[in-house]
Backbone bond lengths (Angstrom), bond angles and torsions (degrees), N, CA, C in turn:
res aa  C-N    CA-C-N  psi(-1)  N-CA   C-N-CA  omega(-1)  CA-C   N-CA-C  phi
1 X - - - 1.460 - - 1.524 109.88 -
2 X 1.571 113.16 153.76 1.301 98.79 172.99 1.899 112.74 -91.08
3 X 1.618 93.09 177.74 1.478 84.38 -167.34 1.562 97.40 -101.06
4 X 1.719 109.99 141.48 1.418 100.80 178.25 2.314 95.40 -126.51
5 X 1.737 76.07 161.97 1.982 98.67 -148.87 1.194 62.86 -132.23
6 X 1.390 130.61 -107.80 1.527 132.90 -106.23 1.688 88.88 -159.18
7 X 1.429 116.39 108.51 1.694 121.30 153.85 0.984 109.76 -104.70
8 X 1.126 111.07 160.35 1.516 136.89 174.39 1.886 118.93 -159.33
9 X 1.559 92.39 102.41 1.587 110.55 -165.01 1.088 110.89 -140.25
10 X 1.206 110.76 151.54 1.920 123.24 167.61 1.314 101.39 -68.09
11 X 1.379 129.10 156.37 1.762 123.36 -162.56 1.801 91.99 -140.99
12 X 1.660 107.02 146.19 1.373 106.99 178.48 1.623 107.43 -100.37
13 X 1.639 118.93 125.70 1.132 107.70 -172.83 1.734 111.74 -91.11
14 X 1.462 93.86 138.20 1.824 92.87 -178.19 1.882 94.47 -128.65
15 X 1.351 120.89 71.10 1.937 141.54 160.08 1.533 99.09 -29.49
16 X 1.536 135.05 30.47 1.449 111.53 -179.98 1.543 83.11 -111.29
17 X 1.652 95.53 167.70 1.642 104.14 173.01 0.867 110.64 -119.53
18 X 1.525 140.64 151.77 1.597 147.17 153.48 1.987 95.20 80.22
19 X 1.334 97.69 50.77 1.789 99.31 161.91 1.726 103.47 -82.99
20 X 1.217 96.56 143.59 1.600 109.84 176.41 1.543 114.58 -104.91
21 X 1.180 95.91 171.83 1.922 92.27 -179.89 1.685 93.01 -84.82
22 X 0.877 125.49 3.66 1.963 106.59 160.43 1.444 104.69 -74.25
23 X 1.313 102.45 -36.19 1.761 88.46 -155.77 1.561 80.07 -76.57
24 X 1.376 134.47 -47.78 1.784 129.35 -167.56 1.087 101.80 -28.76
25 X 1.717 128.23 -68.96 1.125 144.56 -136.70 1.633 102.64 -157.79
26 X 1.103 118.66 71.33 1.580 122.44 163.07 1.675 108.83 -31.01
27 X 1.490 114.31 128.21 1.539 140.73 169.73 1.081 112.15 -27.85
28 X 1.745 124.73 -54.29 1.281 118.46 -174.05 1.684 124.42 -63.73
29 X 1.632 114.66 -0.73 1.199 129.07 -177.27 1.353 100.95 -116.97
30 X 1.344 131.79 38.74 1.457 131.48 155.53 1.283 104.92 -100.50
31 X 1.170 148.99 -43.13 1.420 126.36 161.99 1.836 153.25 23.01
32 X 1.713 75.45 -50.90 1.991 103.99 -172.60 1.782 85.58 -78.29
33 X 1.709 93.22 155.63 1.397 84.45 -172.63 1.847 82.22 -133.31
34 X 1.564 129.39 32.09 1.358 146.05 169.70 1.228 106.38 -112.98
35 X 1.287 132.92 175.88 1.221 148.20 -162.83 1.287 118.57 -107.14
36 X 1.622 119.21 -16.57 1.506 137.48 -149.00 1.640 86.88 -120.16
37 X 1.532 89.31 135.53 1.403 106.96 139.92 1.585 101.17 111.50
38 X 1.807 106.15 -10.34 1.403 109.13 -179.14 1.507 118.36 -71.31
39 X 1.045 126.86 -2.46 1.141 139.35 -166.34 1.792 104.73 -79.45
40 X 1.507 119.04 -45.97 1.561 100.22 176.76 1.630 108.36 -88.41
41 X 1.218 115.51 34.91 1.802 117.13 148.42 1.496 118.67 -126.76
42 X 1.277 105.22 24.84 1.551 104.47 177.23 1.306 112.90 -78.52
43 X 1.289 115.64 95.43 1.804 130.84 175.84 2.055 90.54 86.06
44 X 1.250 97.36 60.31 1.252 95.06 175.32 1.974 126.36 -62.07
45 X 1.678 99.67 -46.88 1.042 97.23 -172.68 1.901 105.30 -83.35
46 X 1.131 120.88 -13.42 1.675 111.37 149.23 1.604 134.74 -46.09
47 X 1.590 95.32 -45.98 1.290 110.37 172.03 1.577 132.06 -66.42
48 X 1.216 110.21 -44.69 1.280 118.19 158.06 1.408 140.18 -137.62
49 X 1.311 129.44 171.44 1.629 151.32 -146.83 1.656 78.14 -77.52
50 X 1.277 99.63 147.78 1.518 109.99 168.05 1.753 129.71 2.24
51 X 1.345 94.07 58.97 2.013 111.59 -153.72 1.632 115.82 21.17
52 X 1.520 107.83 45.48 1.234 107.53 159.22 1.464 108.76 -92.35
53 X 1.972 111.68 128.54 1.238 96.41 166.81 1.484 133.58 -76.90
54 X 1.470 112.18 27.26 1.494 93.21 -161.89 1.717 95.45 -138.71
55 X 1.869 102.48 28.17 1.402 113.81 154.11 1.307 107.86 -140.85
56 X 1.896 108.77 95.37 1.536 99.48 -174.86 1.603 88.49 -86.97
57 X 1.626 84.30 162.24 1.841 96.08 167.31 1.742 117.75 -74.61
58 X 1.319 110.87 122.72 1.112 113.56 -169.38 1.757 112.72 -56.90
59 X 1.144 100.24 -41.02 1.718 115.33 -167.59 2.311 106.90 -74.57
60 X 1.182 99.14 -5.31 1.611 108.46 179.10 1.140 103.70 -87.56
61 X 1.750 116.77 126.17 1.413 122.02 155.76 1.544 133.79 -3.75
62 X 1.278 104.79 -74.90 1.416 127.02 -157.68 1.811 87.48 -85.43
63 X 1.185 130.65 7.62 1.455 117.12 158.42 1.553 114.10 -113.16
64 X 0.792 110.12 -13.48 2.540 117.75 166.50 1.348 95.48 -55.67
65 X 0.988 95.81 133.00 1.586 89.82 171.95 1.718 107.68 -91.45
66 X 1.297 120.08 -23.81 1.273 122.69 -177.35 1.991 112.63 -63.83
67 X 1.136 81.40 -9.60 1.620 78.48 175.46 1.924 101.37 -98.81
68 X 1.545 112.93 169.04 1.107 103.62 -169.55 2.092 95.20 156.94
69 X 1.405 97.75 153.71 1.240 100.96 -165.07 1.771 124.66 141.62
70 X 0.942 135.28 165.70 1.730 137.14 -174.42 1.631 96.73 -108.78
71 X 1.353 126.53 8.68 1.506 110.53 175.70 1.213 97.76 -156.56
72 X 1.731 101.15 123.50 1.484 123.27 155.84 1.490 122.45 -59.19
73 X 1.075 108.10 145.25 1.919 123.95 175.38 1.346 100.07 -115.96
74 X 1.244 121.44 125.14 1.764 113.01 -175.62 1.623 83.34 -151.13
75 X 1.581 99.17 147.43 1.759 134.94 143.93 1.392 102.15 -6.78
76 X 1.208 107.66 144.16 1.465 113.38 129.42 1.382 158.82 -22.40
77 X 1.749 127.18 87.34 1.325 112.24 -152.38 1.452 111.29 93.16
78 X 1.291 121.24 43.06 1.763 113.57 163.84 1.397 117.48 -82.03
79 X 1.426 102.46 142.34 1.508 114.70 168.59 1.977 104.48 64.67
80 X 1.617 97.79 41.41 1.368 91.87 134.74 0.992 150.79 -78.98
81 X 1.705 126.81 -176.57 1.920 89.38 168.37 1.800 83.08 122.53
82 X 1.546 77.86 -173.17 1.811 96.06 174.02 1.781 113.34 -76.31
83 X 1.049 111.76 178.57 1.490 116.97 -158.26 1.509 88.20 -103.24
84 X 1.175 137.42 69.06 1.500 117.93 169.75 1.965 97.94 -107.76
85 X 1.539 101.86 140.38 1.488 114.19 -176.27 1.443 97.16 -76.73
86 X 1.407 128.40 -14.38 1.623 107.58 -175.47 1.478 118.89 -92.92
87 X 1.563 110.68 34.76 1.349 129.15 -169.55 1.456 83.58 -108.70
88 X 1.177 141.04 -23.30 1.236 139.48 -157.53 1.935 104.95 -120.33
89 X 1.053 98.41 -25.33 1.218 113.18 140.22 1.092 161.22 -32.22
90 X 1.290 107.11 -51.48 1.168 129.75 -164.98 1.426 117.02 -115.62
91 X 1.604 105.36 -35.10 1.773 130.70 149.06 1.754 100.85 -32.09
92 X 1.543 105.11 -66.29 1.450 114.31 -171.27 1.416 128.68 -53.14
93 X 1.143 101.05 -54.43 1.783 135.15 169.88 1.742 87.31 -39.90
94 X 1.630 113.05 -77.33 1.440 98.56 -144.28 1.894 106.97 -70.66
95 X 1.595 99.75 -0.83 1.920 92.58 168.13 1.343 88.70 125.03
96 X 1.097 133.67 21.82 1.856 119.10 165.82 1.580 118.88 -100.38
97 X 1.017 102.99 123.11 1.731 88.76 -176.17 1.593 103.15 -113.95
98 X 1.385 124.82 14.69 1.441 116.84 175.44 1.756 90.29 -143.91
99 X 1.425 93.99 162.30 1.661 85.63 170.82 1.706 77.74 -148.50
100 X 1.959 105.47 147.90 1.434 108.04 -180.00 1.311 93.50 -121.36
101 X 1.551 117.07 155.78 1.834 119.02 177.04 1.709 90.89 -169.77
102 X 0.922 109.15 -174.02 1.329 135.28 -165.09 1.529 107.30 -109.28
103 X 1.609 103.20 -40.15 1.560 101.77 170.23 1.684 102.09 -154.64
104 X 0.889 90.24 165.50 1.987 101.13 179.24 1.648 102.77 -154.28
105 X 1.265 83.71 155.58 1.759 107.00 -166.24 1.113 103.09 -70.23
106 X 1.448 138.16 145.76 1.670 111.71 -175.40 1.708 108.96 -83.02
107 X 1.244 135.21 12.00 1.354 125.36 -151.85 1.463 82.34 -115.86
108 X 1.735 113.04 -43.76 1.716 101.81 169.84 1.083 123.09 -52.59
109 X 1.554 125.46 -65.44 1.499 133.07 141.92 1.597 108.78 27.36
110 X 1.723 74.69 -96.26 2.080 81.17 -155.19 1.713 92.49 -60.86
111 X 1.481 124.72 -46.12 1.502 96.90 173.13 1.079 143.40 -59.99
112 X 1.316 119.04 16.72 1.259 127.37 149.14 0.909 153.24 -112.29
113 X 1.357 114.49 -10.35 1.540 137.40 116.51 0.781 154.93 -18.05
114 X 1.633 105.08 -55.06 1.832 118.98 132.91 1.250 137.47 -51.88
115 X 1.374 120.47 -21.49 1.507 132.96 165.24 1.409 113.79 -107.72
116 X 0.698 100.05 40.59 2.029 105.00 167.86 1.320 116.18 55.41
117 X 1.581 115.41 34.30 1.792 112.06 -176.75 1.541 89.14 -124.02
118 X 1.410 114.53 105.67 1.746 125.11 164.98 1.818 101.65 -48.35
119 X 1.068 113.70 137.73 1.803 131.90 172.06 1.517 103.66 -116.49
120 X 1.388 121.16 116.52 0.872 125.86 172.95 1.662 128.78 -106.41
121 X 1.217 129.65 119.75 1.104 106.47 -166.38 1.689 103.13 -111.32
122 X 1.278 114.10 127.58 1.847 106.55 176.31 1.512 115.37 -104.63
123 X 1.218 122.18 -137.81 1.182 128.36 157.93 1.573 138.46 -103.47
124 X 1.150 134.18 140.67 1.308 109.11 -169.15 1.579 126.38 -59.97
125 X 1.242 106.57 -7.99 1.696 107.94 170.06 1.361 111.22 -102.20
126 X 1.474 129.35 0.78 1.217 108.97 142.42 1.502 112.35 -89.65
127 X 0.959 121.23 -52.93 1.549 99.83 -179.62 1.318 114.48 -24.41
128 X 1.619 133.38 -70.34 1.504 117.47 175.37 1.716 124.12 -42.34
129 X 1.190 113.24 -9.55 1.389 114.44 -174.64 1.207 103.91 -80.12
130 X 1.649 124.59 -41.35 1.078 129.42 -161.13 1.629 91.71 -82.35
131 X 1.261 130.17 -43.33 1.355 133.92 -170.34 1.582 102.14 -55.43
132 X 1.081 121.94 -39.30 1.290 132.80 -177.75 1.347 124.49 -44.75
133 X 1.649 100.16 -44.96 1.254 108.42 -167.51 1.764 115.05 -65.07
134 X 1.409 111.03 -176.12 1.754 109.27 157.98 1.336 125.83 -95.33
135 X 1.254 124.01 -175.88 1.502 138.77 -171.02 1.301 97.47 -60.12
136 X 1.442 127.43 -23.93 1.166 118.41 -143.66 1.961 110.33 -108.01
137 X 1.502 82.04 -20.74 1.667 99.32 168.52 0.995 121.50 -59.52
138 X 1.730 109.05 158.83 1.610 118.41 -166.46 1.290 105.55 -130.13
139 X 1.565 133.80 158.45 1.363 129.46 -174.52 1.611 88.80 -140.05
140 X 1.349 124.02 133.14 1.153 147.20 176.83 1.732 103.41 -95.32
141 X 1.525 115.99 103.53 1.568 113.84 158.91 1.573 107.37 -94.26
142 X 1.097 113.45 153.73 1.625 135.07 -174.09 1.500 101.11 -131.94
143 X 1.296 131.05 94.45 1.454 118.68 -179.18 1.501 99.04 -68.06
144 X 1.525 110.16 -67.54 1.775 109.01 178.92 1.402 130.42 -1.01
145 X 1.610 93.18 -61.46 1.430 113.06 -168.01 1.548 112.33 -109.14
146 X 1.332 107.82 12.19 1.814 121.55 172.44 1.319 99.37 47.51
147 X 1.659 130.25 38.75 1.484 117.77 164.99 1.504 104.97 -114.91
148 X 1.421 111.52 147.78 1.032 131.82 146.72 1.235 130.30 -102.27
149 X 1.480 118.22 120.83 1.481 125.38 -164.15 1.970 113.79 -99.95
150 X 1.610 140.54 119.21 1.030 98.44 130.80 1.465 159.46 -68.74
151 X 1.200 126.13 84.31 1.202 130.94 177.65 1.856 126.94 8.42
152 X 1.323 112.95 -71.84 1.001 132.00 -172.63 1.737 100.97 -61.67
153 X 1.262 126.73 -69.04 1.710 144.26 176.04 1.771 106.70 -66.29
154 X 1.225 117.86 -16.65 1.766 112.94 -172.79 1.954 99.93 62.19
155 X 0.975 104.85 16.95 1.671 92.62 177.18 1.497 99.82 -92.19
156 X 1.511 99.95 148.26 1.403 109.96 -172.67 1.683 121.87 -157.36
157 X 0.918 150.19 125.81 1.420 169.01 119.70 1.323 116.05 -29.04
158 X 1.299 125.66 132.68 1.100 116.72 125.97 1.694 136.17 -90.88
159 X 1.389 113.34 170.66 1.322 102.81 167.35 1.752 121.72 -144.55
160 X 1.216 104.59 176.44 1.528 103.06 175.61 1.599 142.03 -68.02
161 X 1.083 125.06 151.77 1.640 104.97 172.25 1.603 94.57 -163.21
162 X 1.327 123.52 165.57 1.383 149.25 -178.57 1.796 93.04 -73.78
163 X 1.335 91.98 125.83 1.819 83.12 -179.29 1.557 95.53 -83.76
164 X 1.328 130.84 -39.69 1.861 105.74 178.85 1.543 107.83 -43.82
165 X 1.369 127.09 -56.03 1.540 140.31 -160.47 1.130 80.24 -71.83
166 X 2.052 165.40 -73.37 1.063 145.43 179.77 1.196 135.33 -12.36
167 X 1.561 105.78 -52.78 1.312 138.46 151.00 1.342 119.34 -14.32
168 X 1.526 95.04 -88.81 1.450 115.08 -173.10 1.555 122.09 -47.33
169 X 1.983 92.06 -37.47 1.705 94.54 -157.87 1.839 91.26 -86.61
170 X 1.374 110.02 -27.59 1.531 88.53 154.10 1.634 157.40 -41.84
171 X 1.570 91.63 -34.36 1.274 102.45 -160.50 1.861 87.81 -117.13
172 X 1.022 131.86 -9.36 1.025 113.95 162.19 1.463 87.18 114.53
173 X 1.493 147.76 -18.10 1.553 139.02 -139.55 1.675 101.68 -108.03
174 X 1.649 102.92 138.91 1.380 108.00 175.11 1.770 93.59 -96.71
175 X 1.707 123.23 175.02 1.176 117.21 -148.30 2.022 105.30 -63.43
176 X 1.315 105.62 -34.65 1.791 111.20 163.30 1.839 109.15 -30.86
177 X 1.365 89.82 -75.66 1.710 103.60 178.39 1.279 105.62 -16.34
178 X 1.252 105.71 -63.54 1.842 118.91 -158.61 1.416 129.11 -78.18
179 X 1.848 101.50 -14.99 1.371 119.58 170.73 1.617 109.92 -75.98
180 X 1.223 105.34 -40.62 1.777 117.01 -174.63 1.336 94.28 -101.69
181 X 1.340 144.12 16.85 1.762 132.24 124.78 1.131 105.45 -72.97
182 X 1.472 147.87 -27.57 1.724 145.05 -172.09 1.253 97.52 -100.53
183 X 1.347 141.23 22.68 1.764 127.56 -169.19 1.267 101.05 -54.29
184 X 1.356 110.12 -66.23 1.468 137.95 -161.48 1.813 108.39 -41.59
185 X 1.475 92.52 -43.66 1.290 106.59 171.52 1.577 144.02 -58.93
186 X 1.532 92.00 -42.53 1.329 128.22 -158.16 1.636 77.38 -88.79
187 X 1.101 139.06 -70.02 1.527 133.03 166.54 0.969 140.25 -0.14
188 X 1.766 86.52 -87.09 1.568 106.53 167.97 1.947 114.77 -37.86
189 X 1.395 91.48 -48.37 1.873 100.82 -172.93 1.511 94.94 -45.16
190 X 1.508 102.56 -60.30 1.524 105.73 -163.11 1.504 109.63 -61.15
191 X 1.206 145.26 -9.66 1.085 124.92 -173.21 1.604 100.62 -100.75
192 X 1.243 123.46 -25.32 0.724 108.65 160.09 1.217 162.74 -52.26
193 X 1.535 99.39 -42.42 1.610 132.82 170.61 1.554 113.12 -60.50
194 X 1.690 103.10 -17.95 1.685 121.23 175.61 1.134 124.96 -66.14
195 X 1.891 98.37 -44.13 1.382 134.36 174.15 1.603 118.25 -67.37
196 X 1.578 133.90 -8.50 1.102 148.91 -162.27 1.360 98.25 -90.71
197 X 1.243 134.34 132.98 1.362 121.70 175.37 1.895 93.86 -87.58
């Protein structure tokens, strides 16, 4: 995974509440058993006319071109639904590495956490703040310091996170990573515990 510190991006706003991982990533695209490629079905049947790709819906986010950015703004309640990891997936794939909401499902959550997409959860009156803004606005995340900034207004939040999963999305490590950053450790214990009569 890569390691994330500090973004700073224009964010695409998607104001719906209670999206599920069907609508993320419709069923018939669970299949792939790789990580790649989920990204041009992320909210497929939003995106286009009878899943033809070559009538996107004009009025959908992810087809404006004026929108644009590595972090989603979404509704209330993202990534409910069934527990499939290629919802988190597929978020990643198409170029988001943070997603902001008000609330998230916890099963989306940690799967996205595990795949290198920060979940942010704020308050519901910042979320409208951020909704507020234009295409052209920027939102400053700080993992370090668990703030999220709007840029443009200086208004800012912090928020929560799992300090192991802090960890990780710091340093870049999926749960492997983080075992062979503690070797030395994990060792030492063990030789010790050998040494115990």
């Amino acid at each position: 995974m890569q390691a994330f510190t500090i973004l700073t991006s224009t964010f695409v706003p998607l104001p719906i509440e209670n999206v599920d991982t069907d609508q993320i990533i419709p069923a018939r695209f669970l299949k792939a058993t790789t990580k790649d490629g989920f990204g041009k079905n992320l909210f497929r049947d939003w995106r286009y006319e009878n899943n033809d790709e070559t009538k996107p819906k004009a009025d959908f986010v992810l087809n404006q071109p004026q929108y644009s950015g590595k972090i989603l703004v979404a509704g209330k309640n993202f990534g409910c639904g069934s527990s499939r990891e290629h919802a988190a997936w597929s978020v990643l794939d198409y170029g988001f590495t943070a997603v902001v909401s008000s609330f998230f499902a916890d099963i989306f959550k940690n799967n996205a956490l595990n795949n290198g997409v920060l979940p942010i959860t704020v308050s519901d009156e910042f979320l409208q703040k951020i909704f507020a803004q234009n295409n052209t606005s920027e939102l400053t995340i700080d993992l370090a310091k668990q703030t999220i900034t709007i840029d443009a207004t200086g208004d800012q939040e912090t928020f929560d996170i799992n300090i192991y999963k802090k960890t990780c999305m710091l340093n870049g490590y999926d749960d492997i990573d983080y075992l062979l950053s503690i070797r030395s450790d994990i060792e030492t214990f063990e030789k010790q515990e050998s040494q115990t009569p």
